[in-house]
N, C-alpha and C positions, 0 to 999 in steps of 0.2 A: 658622734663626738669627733671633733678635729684637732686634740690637743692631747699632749703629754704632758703626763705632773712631774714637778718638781717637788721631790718630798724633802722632810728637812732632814739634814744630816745626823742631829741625835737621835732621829728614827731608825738610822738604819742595822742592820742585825746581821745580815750576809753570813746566815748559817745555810748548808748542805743540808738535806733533807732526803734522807735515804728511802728509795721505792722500799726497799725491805721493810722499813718502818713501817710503810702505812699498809702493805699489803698484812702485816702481822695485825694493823689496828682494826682493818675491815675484814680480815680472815678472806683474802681475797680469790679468787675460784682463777681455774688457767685463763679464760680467756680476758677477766683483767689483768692482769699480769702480763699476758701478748699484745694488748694494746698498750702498756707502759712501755715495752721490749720495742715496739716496731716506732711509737711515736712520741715517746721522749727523752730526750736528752740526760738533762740536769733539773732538778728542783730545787729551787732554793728561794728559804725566806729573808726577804731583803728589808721590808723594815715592818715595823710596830708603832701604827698608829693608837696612842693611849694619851690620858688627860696628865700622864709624868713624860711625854716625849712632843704632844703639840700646845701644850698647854692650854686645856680647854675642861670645862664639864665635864665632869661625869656623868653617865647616862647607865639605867641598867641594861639595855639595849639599844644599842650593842656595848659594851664596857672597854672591848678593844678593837680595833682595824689590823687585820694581816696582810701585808702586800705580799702576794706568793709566787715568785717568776718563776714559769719554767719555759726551757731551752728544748723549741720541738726541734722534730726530725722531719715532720709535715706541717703541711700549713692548714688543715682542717683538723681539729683534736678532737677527739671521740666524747661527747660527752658523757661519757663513763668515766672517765679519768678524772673531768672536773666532781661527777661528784662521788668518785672515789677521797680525792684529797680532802671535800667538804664533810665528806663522814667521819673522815680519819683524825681530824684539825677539827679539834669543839672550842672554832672561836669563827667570827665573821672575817671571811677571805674577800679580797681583792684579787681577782687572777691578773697578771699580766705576762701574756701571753709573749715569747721572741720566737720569730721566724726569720733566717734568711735577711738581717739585718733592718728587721719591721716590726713593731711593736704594736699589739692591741689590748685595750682591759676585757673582762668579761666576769661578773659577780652577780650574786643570786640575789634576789629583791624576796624570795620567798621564807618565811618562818615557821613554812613547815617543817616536819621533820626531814632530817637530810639524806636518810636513806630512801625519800617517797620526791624526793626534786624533780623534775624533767625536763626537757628542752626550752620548755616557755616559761619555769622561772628563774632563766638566765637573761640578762641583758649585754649586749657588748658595742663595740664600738666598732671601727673601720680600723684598717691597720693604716699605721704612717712609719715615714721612715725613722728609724733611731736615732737621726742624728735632728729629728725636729724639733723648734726651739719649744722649753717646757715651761710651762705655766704652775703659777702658783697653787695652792692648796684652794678651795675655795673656803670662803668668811664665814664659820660657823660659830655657834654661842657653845653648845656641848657636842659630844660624841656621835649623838643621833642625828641632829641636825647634819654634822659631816657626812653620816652614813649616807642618809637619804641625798644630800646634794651631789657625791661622788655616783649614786646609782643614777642621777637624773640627768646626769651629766652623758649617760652611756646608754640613755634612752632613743630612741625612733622619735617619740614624740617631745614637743614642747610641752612641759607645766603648762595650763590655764590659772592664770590672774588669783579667782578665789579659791583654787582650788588644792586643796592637805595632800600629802603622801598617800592615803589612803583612796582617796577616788580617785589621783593618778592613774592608780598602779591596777583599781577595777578599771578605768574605760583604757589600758592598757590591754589586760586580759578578753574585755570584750571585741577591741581591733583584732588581735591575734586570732579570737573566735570567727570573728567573721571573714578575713583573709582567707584561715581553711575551709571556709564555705564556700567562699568566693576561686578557690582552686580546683575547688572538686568539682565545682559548676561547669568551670570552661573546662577540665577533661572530659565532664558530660556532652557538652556541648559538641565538640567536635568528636567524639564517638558516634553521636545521633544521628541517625539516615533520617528519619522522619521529620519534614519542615513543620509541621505543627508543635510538636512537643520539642524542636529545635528553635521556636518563635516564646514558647511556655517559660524555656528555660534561660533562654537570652535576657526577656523580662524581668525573671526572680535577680538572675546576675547585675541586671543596672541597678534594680533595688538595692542591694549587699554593698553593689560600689556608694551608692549614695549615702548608704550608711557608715563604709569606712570613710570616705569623703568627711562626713560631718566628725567624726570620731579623731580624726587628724589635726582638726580646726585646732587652731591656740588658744578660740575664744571663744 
């Protein structure tokens, strides 16, 4: 994604949000707590997307939107942290993320439970600079519909034409499967002395590419 929202102003909340707090909520162990210490700033919740502040539907999922900034110290954030706060915060988070005068989103498309999250059900975006010019909300009917266009918005891939939230978000999960197959290949590859099983594995890897290839398509 190449754009920053503009949220509306009776959304917004701009309360502090004290590590103490969520480390008491997730009973947190030293070393979350060291990754809070070494890579972040400040947290705070800046606004509350709800059907009383963008005037929209109500949906029972999600029933509100949290915009949740926090003010790193680095520019890579542990993902422990993000689903430190998603355990802590029982509502659906927007992260946005500030670094160094750069702004990125990063929110979990996942409805599993939030203490079992991991790296691949996060989506995020590219950082841009803060001061670039910010776009609207996009046009939803209810809350869900927001959800889901704000996550697609922060996706790799395009939506296809016919195609629901729901098989998005599966050949989403199958690209990401296949990519780690298609990495582990080429570390194989060039570890391989042997040109046979070096010609074996070359082959399986054009395969995998042709199938993120087709998996990438918009249509």
């Amino acid at each position: 994604m190449d754009k920053l929202y503009s949220f509306p102003k009776n959304c917004y909340v701009g309360s502090i949000i004290s590590k103490t707090k969520i480390y008491q909520q997730i009973e947190a162990n030293t070393k979350i707590k060291n990754l809070f210490t070494k890579q972040v700033s400040k947290i705070i919740w800046s606004y509350k997307l709800a059907p009383d502040t963008i005037n929209l539907e109500a949906s029972s999922s999600p029933s509100e939107i949290q915009i949740i900034s926090i003010k790193l110290m680095v520019e890579d954030i542990a993902i422990e942290i993000l689903q430190a706060i998603d355990q802590a915060i029982p509502s659906t988070i927007i992260f946005e993320l500030q670094y160094h005068n750069k702004i990125k989103y990063v929110a979990s498309y996942s409805a599993n439970n939030k203490n079992t999250k991991t790296q691949t059900d996060y989506l995020q975006s590219c950082w841009l600079a803060e001061d670039t010019k910010k776009t609207e909300l996009p046009i939803a009917l209810n809350m869900q519909q927001m959800h889901q266009s704000l996550l697609l918005s922060l996706s790799p891939l395009a939506p296809r034409q016919y195609e629901n939230f729901n098989e998005f978000i599966e050949r989403l999960l199958q690209l990401q499967y296949k990519q780690q197959q298609a990495k582990k290949l080429t570390k194989k590859i060039y570890k391989e002395k042997q040109i046979n099983r070096k010609i074996e594995l070359n082959y399986k890897l054009n395969l995998i590419t042709k199938e993120i290839n087709k998996l990438k398509q918009g249509e």
